[in-house]
C-alpha positions as CSV (number, residue, x, y, z in Angstrom):
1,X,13.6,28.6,-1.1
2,X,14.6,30.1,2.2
3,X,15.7,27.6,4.5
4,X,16.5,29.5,7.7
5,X,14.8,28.9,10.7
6,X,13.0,31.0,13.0
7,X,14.5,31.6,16.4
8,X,11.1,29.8,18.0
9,X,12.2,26.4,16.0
10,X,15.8,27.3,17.0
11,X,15.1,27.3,20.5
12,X,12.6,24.1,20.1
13,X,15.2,22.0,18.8
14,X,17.6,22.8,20.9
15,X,15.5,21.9,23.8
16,X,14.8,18.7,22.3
17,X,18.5,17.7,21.7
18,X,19.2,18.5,25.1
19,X,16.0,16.2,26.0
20,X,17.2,13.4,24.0
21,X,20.8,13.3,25.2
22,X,19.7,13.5,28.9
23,X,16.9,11.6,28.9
24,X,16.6,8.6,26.4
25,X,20.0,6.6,26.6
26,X,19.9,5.2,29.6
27,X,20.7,1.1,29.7
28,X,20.6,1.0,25.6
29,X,22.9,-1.8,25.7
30,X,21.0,-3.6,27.5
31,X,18.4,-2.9,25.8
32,X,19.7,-3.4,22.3
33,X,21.0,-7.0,22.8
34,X,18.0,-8.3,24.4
35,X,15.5,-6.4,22.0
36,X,13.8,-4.3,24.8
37,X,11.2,-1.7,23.9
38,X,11.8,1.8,26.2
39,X,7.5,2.4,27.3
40,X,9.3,4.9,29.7
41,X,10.8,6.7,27.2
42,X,7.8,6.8,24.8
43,X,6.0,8.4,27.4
44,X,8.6,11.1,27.8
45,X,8.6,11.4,24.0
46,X,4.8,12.1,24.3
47,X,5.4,14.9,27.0
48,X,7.7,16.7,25.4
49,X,5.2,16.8,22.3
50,X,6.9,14.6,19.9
51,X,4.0,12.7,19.8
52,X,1.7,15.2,18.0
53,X,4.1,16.7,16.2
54,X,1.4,16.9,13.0
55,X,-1.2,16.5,14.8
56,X,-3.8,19.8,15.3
57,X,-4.0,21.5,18.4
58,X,-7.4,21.1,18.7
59,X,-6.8,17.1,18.9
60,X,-3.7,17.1,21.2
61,X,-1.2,17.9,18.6
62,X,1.3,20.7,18.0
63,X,0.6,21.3,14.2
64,X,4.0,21.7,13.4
65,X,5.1,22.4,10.1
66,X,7.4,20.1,7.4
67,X,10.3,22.6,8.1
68,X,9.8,22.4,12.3
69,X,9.5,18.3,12.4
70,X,12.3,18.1,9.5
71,X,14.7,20.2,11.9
72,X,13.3,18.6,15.4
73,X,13.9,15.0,14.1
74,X,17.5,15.4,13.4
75,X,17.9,17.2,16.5
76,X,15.9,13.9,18.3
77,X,18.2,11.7,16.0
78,X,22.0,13.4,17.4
79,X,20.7,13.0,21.0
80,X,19.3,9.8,21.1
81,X,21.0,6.9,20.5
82,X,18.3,4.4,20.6
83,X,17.4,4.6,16.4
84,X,14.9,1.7,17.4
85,X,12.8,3.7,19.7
86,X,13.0,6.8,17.4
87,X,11.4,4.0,14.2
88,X,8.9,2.8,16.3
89,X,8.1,6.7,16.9
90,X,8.1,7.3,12.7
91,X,6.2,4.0,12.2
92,X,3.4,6.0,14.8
93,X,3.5,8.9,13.6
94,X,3.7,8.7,9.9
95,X,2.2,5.7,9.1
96,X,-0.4,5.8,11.9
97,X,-1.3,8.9,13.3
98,X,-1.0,11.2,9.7
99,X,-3.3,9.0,7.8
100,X,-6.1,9.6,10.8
101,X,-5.6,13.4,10.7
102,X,-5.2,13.1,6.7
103,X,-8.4,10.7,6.3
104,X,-10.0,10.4,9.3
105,X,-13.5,11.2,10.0
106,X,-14.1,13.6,12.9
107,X,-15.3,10.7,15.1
108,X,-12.5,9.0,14.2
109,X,-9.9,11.9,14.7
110,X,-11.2,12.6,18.3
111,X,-11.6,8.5,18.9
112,X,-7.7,8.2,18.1
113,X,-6.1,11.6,18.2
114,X,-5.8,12.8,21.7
115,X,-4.3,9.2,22.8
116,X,-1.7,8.8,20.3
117,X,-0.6,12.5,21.0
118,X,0.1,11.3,25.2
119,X,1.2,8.2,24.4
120,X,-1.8,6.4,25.9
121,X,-2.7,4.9,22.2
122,X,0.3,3.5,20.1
123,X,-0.4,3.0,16.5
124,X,0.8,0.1,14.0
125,X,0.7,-0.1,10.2
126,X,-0.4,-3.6,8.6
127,X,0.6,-3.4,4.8
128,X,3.3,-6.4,4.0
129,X,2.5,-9.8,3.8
130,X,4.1,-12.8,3.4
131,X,3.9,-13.2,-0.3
132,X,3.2,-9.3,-1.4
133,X,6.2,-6.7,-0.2
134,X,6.9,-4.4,-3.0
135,X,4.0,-5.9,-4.9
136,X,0.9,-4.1,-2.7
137,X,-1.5,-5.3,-5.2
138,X,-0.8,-9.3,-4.8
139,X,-2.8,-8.9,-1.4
140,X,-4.2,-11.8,0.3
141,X,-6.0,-10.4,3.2
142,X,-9.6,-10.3,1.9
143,X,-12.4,-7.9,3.5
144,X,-15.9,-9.0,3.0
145,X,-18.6,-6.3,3.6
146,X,-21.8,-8.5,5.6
147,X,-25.0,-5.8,6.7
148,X,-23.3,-3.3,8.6
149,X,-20.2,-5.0,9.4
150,X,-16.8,-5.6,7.5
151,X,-14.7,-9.1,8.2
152,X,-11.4,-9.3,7.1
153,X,-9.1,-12.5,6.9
154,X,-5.4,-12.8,6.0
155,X,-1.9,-12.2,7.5
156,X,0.6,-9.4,7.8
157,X,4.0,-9.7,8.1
158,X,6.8,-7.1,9.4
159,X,4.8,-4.7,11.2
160,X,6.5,-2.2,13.3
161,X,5.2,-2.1,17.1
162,X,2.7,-4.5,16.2
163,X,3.4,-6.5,19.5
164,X,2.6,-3.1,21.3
165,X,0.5,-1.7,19.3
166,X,-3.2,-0.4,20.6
167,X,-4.6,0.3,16.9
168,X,-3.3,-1.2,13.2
169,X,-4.3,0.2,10.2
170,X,-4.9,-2.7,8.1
171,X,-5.4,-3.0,4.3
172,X,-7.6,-5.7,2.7
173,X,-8.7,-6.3,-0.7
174,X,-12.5,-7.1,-1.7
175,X,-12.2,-10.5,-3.8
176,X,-15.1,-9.7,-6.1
177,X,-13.6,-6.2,-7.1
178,X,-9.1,-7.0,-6.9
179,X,-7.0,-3.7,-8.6
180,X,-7.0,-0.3,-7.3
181,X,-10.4,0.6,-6.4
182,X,-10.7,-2.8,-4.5
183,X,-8.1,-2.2,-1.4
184,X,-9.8,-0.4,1.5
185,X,-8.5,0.4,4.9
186,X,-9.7,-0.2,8.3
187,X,-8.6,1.1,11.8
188,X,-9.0,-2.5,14.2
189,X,-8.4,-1.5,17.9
190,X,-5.9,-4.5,19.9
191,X,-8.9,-6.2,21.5
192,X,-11.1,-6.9,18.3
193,X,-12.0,-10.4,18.1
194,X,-10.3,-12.2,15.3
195,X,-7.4,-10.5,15.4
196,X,-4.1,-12.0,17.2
197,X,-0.6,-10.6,17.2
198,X,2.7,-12.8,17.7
199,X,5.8,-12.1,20.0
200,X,8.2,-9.4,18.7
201,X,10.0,-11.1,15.9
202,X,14.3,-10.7,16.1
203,X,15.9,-8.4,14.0
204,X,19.6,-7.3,13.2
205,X,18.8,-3.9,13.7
206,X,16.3,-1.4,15.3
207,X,16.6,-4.6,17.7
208,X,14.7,-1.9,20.7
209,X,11.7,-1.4,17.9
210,X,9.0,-4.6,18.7
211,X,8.2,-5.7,14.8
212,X,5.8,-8.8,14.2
213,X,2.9,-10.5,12.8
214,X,-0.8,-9.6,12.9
215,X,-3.1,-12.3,12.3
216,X,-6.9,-11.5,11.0
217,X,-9.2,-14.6,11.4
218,X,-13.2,-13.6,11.1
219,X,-12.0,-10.0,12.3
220,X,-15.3,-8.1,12.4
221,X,-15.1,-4.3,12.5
222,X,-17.8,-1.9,12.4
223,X,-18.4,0.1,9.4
224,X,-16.9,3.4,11.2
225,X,-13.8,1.4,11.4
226,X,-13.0,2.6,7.4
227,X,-10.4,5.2,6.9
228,X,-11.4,7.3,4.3
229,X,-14.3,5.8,1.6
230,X,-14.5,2.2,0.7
231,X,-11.9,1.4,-1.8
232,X,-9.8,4.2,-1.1
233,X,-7.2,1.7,0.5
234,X,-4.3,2.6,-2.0
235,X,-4.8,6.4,-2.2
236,X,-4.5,6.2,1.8
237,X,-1.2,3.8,1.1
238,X,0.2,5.8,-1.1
239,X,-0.2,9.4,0.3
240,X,1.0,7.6,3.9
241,X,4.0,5.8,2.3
242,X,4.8,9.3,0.2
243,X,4.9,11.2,3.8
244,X,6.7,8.7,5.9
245,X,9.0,7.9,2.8
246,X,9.1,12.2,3.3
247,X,10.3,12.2,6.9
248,X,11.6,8.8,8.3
249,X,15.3,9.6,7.4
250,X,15.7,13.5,8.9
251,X,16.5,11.3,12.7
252,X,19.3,9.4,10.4
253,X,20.8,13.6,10.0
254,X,21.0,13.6,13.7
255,X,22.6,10.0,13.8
256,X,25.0,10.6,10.8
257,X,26.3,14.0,12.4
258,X,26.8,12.7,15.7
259,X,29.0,9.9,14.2
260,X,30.6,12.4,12.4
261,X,31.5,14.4,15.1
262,X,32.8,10.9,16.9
263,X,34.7,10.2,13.7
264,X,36.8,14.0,13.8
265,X,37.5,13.9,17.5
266,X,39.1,10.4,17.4
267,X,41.1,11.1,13.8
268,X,42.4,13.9,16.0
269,X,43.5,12.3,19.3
270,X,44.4,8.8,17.9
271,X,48.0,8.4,17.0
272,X,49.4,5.9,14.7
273,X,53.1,6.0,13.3
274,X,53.9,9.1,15.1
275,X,51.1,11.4,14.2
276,X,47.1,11.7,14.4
277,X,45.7,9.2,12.2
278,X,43.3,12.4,10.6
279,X,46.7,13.5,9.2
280,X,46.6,10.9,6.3
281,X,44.4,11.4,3.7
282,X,42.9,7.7,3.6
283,X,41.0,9.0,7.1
284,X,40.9,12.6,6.6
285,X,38.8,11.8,2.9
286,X,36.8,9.4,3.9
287,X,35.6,12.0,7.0
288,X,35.3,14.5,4.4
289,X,33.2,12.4,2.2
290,X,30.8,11.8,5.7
291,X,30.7,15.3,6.0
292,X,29.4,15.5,1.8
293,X,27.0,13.2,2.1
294,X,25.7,14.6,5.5
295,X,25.3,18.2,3.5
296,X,23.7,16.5,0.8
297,X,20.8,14.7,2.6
298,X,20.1,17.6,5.1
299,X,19.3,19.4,1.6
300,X,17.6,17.2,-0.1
301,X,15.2,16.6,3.3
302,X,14.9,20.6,3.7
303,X,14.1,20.8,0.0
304,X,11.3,18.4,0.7
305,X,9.9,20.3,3.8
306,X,9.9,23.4,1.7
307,X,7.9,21.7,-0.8
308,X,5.3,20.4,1.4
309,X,5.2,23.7,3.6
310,X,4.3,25.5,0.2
311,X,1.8,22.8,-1.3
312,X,4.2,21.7,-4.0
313,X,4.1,17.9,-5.9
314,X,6.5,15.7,-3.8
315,X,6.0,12.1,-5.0
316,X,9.3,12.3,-6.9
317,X,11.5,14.4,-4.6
318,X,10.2,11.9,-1.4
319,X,11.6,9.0,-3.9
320,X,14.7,10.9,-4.6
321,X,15.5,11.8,-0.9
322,X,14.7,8.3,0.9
323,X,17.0,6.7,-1.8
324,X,20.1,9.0,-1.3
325,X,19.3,9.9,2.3
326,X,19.0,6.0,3.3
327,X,22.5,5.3,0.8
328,X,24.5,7.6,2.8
329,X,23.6,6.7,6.2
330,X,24.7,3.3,5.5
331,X,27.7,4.2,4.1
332,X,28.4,7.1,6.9
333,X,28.1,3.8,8.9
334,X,30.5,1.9,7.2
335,X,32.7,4.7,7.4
336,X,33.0,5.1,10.7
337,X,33.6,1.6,11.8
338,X,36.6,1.9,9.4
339,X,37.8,4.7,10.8
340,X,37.3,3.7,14.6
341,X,39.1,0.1,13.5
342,X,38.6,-2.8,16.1
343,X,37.2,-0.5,18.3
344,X,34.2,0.4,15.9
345,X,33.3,-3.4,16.1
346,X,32.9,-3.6,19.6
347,X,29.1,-2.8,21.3
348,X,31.2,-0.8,23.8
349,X,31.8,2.1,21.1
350,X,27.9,1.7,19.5
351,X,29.1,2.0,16.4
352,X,28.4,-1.2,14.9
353,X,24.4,-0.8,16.8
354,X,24.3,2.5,14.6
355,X,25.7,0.7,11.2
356,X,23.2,-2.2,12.2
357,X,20.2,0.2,12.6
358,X,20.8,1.9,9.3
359,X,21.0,-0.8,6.7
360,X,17.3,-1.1,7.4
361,X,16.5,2.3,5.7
362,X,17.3,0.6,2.2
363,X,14.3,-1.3,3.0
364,X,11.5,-0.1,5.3
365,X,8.8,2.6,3.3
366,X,9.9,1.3,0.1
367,X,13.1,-0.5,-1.3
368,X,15.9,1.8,-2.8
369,X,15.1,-0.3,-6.3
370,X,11.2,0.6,-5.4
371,X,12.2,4.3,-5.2
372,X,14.5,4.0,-8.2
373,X,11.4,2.8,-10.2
374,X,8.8,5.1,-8.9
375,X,11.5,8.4,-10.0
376,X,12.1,6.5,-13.4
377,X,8.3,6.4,-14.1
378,X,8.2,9.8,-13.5
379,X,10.7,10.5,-15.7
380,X,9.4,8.9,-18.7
381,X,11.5,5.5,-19.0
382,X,9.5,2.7,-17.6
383,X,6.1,1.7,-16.8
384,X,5.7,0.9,-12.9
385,X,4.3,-2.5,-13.2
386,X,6.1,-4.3,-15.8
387,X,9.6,-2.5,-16.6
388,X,8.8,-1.8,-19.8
389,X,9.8,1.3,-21.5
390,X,6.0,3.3,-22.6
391,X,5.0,2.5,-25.9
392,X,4.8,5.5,-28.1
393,X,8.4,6.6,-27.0
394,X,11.4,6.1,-29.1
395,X,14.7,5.8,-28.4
């Protein structure tokens, strides 16, 4: 398991940190407290590439692989500061534009591709709804096939860039079939009658990241609006959430060793009681423990990109990863708004918006308990529906 890069993805990522620290922080204040979306700075994301980072060449994209987008997300994540912009980029690419070049037919591929690689097209993901989170299969939204035509009805709730998004990929359940084989997915442009989208809805984090509701009343779509076969909705859920679940947290690297960084210099040049507060081992540990945890999940996340670069199982390790990687950055928060004292809390030293942004990631692709649950199914100890320990086992 060699995890060295090449000097080519050396040289990449450095370009793009530079990139991100010159070109994407501009005004995030501003932005932050009145929950502005940066379209200028999606479009520079775009020409840079970052939007077709898995993508194939053939379609727009730069066909990176795991180990390349692994590395060039962290390096995105140290030099900008705007973690909303960066999720509404994840949310796009791994939950919208993978599934296409994972599932899609060529029509579709070549419909959706190109667009979504220079930012023309911006992609949405329409699972969660208001009475099914972690439960997928307690669906509401119902799809009813008529000739030619599918129409789906129902709500969804908490989708990211859904107030900006061109295309959604939306799940719906067939009422006369329910369970696995009954959830199919569908790719409904913006403009498809039937289908309305509310105002970005507040958040305490990711505040620059437009999240909302997508309404689906009568929605027709044509038949070539199916990703994938009918009643393949969950495999497409489940292989998207496994890959976003995959690579959502390598920006929170970049975010977590930038704070870090913050954390050294100002245990080095701020004094207290004669000497530099990094001098007593309340501050220097906790640093030290930032610095662990940091280590930890850059291993973990590599260990992953190995994995997928060499064809390798991944449903557990994903788990494994988005639940520690997700824990530390919140505590790496934590940590260094303690450390920065009354000056962490204040929006002028961004801590608190970074702390803010990354309680989120216990939540979004799947709850910490969620991931707990799928790694202890794997493992032999419960059932994934009900708790239960397998029958057949004993103690």
């Amino acid at each position: 398991m060699d995890f060295d890069l090449t000097p080519e993805q050396r040289e990449f990522c450095a370009n793009l940190e530079t990139f991100a620290l010159k070109e994407l922080n501009d005004g995030l204040v501003e932005r932050d407290r009145e929950g502005v979306f940066a379209a200028e700075n999606w479009r520079k994301c775009a020409d840079i590439g970052l939007l077709g980072l898995p993508v194939p060449v053939e379609h727009g994209g730069l066909a990176a692989d795991a180990t390349t987008m692994m590395t060039a997300l962290e390096s995105l994540g140290y030099g900008c500061r705007d973690n909303g912009l960066i999720f509404s980029l994840h949310a796009h690419l791994w939950a919208g534009t993978s599934p296409i070049v994972r599932f899609g037919s060529p029509g579709q591929r070549e419909r959706y591709l190109p667009g979504m690689c220079a930012g023309d097209v911006i992609a949405g993901h329409a699972m969660t709804e208001p009475g099914s989170g972690s439960d997928a299969f307690a669906m509401a939204t119902t799809v009813t096939r008529t000739g030619g035509t599918y129409v789906l009805n129902g709500s969804k709730v908490f989708v990211s860039n859904a107030p900006i998004a061109d295309v959604l990929l939306v799940f719906a359940v067939d009422p006369a079939k329910r369970g696995f084989a009954g959830v199919s997915a569908f790719l409904v442009d913006r403009d498809t009658p039937g289908l309305t989208v509310s105002r970005p809805v507040s958040k305490m984090g990711l505040r620059t990241s437009p999240m909302g509701e997508v309404h689906l009343d009568g929605c027709e779509v044509a038949a070539d609006a199916l990703l994938g076969p009918e009643g393949a909705g969950m495999a497409v859920f489940n292989w998207t959430m496994e890959r976003e679940r995959s690579f959502i947290l390598a920006s929170a690297l970049g975010t977590m060793r930038r704070d870090l960084e913050r954390c050294v210099d100002h245990a080095r040049t701020r004094g207290q009681f004669g000497r530099p507060i990094g001098s007593f081992q309340a501050v220097s540990h906790r640093i030290v423990d930032m610095r662990m945890r940091l280590d930890a999940a850059r291993l973990l996340l590599h260990r992953l990109a190995w994995q997928i670069d060499n064809d390798r199982p991944t449903k557990v390790e994903a788990a494994l990863a988005k639940v520690f990687v997700s824990e530390a950055f919140v505590q790496s928060g934590l940590d260094a708004v303690q450390i920065h004292g009354g000056y962490g809390y204040t929006t002028e030293y961004e801590l608190e918006r970074d702390l803010r942004d990354a309680l989120a990631s216990r939540i979004y692709s799947g709850t910490s308990e969620i991931q707990r649950n799928l790694a202890a199914h794997h493992m032999g100890l419960t059932t994934r529906t009900t708790g239960r320990r397998p029958t057949g086992r004993k103690n």
